[in-house]
C-alpha positions in Angstrom: 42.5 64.2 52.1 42.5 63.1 55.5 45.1 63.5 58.2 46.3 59.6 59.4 48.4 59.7 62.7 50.9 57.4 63.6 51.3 56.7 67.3 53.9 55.6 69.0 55.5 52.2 67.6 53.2 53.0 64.2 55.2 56.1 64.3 58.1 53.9 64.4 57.3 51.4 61.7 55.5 54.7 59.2 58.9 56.7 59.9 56.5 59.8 60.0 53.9 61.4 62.8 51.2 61.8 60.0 50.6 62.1 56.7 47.8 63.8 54.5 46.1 60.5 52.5 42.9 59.8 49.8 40.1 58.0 51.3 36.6 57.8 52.0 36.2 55.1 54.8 38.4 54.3 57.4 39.1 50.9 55.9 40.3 52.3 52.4 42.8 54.3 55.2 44.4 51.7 56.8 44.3 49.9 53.8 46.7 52.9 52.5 48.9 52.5 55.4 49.5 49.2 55.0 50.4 49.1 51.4 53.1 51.6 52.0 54.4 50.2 54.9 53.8 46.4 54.7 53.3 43.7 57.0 54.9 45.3 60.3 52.3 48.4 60.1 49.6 45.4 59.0 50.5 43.8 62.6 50.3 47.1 64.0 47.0 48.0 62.8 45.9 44.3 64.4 46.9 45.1 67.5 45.9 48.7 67.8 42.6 51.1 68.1 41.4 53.2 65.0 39.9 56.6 66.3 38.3 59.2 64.1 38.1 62.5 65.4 38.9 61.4 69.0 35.5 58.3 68.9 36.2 54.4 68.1 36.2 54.1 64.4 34.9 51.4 62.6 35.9 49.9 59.4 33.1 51.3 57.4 33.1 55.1 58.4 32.9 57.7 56.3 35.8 60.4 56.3 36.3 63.5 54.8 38.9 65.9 54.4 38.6 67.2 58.0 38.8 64.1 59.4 41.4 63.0 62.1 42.4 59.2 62.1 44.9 57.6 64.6 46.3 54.7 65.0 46.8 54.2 68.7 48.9 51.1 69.5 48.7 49.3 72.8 50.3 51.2 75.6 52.2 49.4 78.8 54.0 51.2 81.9 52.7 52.0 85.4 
């Protein structure tokens, strides 16, 4: 299982800070989060960075059950 962390508004629109999920890549991840929370965390997931482990992730990275993977939304302020 690997640890997916919701970031500010996609802690919001998830309704929790993380949760413990199956997957392999990063895509089959985010492709978790969106089917259970539907088109708003979809648009948040368009919007935002994927990081593994604190590094850019891409779609097709391997992750295990060790594995860190955030979604960090756009920021704004000063």
């Amino acid at each position: 299982m690997v640890t997916l962390l919701f970031l500010g508004p996609a802690r919001s629109v998830a309704g929790v800070g993380s949760l413990e999920i199956p997957a392999t890549t990063v895509d089959q991840a985010i492709g978790f989060a969106i089917s259970q929370y539907g088109s708003e965390m979809e648009a948040m997931v368009k919007s935002s960075r994927i990081w593994l482990n604190g590094d850019e992730a891409s779609p097709h990275d391997v992750v295990t059950e060790s594995d860190e993977l955030a979604i960090v939304p756009p920021s704004s302020g000063g």
